[in-house]
NUVEXTI-100415 format. One record per residue (C-alpha): residue in three letters; y, z, x. Coordinates in steps of 0.02 Angstrom, whole numbers, padded with zeros to 5 digits, always signed. Last residue first. Layout:
N
alaYZX;...
This chain:
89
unk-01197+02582-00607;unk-01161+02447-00743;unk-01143+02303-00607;unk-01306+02307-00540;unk-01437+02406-00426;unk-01275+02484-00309;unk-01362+02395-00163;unk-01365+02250-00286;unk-01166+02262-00321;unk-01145+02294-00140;unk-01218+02143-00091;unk-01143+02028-00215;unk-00979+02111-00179;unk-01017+02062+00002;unk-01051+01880-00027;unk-00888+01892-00124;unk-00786+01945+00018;unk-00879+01811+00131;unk-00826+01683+00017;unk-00621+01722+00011;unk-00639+01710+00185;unk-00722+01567+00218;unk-00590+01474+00100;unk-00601+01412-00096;unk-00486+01296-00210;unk-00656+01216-00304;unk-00631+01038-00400;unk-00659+00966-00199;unk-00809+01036-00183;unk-00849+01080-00001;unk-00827+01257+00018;unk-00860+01277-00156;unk-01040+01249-00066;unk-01036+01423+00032;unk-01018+01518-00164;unk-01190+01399-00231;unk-01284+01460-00043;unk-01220+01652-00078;unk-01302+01644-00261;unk-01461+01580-00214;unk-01482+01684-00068;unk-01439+01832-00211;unk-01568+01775-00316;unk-01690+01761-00188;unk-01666+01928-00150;unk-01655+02005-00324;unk-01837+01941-00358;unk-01868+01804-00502;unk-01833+01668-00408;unk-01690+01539-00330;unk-01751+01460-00218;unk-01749+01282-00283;unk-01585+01303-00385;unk-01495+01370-00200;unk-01592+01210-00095;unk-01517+01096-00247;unk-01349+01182-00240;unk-01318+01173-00059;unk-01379+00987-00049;unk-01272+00936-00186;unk-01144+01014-00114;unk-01163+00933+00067;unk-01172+00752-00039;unk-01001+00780-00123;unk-00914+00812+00037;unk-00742+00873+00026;unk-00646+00933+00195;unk-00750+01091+00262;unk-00707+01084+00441;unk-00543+00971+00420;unk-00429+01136+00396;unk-00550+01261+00465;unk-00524+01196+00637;unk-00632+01329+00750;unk-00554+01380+00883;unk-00566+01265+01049;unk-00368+01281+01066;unk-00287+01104+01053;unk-00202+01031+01234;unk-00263+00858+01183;unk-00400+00909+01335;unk-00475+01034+01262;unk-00443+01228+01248;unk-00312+01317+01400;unk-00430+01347+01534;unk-00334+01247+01657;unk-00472+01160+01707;unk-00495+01105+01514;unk-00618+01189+01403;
C-alpha cells in the first residue's frame, strides 16, 4: 500500500485481480488433475478432495468458461450432497 493508503503505486486497489489470476495454464491443470487422480480413493473424503481439486483446475483450462464463484457453489453442493449421503436422499 501506498502512503496514501489508496492500493499500489499505479493507483490499482490491492484486491485480488481475478481477471489475469487464473489466465490459461495447461501445466497448472495437469498438475491439479494428476494430484486429484492420485488421491482419489475408495472413501467419500478422498473422493470429494478429488472432485473439488478437478472443479479448481477449470479454473485454468482454457476449453472450461468457469469463475471462483461458480466453483465454490459446487464445492458446496458436493458437500451437501455427501452430508445428505448421496443424491437419491
Amino acid at each position: 500500500m501506498t502512503a496514501d493508503g489508496d492500493g499500489d503505486s499505479d493507483g490499482r486497489a490491492d484486491d485480488f485481480d481475478t481477471e489475469t489470476a487464473f489466465d490459461p495454464d495447461p501445466e497448472r491443470v495437469e498438475q491439479l488433475r494428476t494430484i486429484a487422480d492420485e488421491i482419489r480413493g475408495e472413501t467419500s473424503e478422498s473422493k470429494q478432495l478429488a472432485n473439488i481439486l478437478y472443479r479448481t483446475s477449470d479454473l485454468y483450462d482454457a476449453d472450461e468458461e468457469t469463475s471462483p464463484e461458480e466453483i465454490v457453489r459446487n464445492v458446496k453442493f458436493i458437500l451437501e450432497v455427501t452430508e445428505r449421503g448421496g443424491l437419491g436422499r
